[in-house]
VMD Tcl script that draws the C-alpha trace (Angstrom):
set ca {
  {-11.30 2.49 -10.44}
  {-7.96 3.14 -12.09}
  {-4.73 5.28 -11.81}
  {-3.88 7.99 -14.11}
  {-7.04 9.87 -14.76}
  {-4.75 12.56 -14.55}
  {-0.82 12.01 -13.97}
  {0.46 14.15 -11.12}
  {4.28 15.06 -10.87}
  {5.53 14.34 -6.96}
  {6.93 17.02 -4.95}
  {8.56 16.17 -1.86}
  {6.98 17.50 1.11}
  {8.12 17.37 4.28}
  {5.04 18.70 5.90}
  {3.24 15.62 4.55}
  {4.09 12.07 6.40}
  {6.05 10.08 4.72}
  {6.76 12.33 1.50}
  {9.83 13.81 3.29}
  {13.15 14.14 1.63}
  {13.74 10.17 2.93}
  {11.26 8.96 0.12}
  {13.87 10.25 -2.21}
  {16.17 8.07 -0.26}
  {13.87 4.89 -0.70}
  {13.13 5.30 -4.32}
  {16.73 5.58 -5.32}
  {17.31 2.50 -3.47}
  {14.59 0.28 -5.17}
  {15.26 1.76 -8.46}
  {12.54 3.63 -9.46}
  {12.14 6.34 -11.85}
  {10.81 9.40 -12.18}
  {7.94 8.51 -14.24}
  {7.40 5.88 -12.32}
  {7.34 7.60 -9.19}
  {4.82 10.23 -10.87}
  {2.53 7.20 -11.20}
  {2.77 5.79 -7.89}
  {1.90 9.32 -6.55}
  {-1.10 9.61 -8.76}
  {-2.40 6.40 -7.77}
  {-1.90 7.60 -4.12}
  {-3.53 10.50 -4.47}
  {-6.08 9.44 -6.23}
  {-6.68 6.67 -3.66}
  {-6.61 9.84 -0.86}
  {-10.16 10.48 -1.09}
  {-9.83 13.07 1.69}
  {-6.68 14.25 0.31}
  {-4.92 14.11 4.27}
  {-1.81 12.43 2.75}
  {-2.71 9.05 3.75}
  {-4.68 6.37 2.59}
  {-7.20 5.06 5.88}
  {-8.87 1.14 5.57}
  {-12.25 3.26 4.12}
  {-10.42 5.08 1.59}
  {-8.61 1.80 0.21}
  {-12.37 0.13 0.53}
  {-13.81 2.58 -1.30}
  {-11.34 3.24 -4.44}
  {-11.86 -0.68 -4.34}
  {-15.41 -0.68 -4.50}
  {-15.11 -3.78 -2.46}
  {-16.85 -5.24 0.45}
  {-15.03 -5.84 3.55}
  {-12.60 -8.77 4.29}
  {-10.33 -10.37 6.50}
  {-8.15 -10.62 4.16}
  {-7.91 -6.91 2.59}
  {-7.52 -5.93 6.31}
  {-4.73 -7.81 6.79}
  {-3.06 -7.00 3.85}
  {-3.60 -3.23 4.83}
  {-2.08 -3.97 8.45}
  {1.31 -5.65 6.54}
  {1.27 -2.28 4.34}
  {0.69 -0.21 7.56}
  {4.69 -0.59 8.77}
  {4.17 1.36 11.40}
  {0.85 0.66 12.85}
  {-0.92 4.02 12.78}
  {-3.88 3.11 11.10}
  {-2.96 5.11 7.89}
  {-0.88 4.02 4.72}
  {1.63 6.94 3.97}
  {2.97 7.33 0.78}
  {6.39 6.11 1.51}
  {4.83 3.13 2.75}
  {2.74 2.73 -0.22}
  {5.79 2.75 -2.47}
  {7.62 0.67 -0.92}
  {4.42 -2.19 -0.41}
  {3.41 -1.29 -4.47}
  {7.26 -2.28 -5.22}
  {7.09 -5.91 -3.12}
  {3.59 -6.70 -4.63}
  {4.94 -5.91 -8.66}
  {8.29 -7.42 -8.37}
  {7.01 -10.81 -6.25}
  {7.55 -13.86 -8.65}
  {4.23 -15.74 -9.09}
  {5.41 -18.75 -7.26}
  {5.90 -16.36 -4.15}
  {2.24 -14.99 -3.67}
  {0.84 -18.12 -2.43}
  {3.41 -17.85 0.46}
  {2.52 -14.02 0.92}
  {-1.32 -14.59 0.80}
  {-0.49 -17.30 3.58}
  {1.08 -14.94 5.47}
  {-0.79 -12.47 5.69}
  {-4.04 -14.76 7.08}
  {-1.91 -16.78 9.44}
  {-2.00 -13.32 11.80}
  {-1.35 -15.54 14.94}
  {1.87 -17.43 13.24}
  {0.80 -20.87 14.13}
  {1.95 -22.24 10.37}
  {-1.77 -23.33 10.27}
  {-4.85 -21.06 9.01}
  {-8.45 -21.45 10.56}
  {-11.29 -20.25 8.79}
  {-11.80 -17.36 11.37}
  {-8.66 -16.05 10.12}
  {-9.44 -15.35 6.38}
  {-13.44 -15.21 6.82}
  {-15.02 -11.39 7.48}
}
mol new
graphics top color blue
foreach p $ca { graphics top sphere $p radius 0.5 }
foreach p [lrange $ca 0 end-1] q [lrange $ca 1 end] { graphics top cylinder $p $q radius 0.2 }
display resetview
């Protein structure tokens, strides 16, 4: 596991969900540059075992080489903003960015979260136990 094997310079595509012209849009506003962007694509891609231009739960498992949690799943389902079962690449930007610029105090609070999937304020052990 790890990024950059090879770096790979992104196109936009507007064929390809979520690497439209409006990713442009969204990586102006959070400041990213070009080089940057180039990494975040080949850490996509690379992550895109089928190479569909999205990133499915098994694909993120896999590149992982990690065993199945409640947890990871949940996290993926807070990445997935619009619920279609797939991470696109604008939405993996744009969760990449939150996770990097988080302060450390602030992903205790995130980790909460993302297990407390019914809201209560209160987390059983169902909740963050495969």
């Amino acid at each position: 596991m790890g990024c950059l094997l090879s770096m790979e310079e992104f196109k936009p595509n507007a064929k390809i969900p979520g690497q439209g012209p409006e990713i442009l849009n969204v990586i102006e506003m959070l400041e990213i540059d070009t080089y940057a962007t180039n990494v975040l694509y080949s850490c996509f891609i690379e992550i895109d075992a089928d190479k569909g231009g999205t990133i499915v739960l098994a694909e993120l498992y896999g590149y992982l080489n990690r065993d199945r949690s409640a947890f990871y799943d949940a996290c993926f389902e807070v990445f997935d903003d619009d619920h279609s079962g797939q991470i696109d690449f604008i939405e993996f930007v744009c969760c990449t960015w939150f996770l990097c610029t988080l302060p450390f105090n602030l992903m205790g609070g995130f980790a909460f979260a993302v297990c407390d999937v019914d809201e209560s304020e209160n987390i059983s052990s169902k909740q963050c136990v495969p």
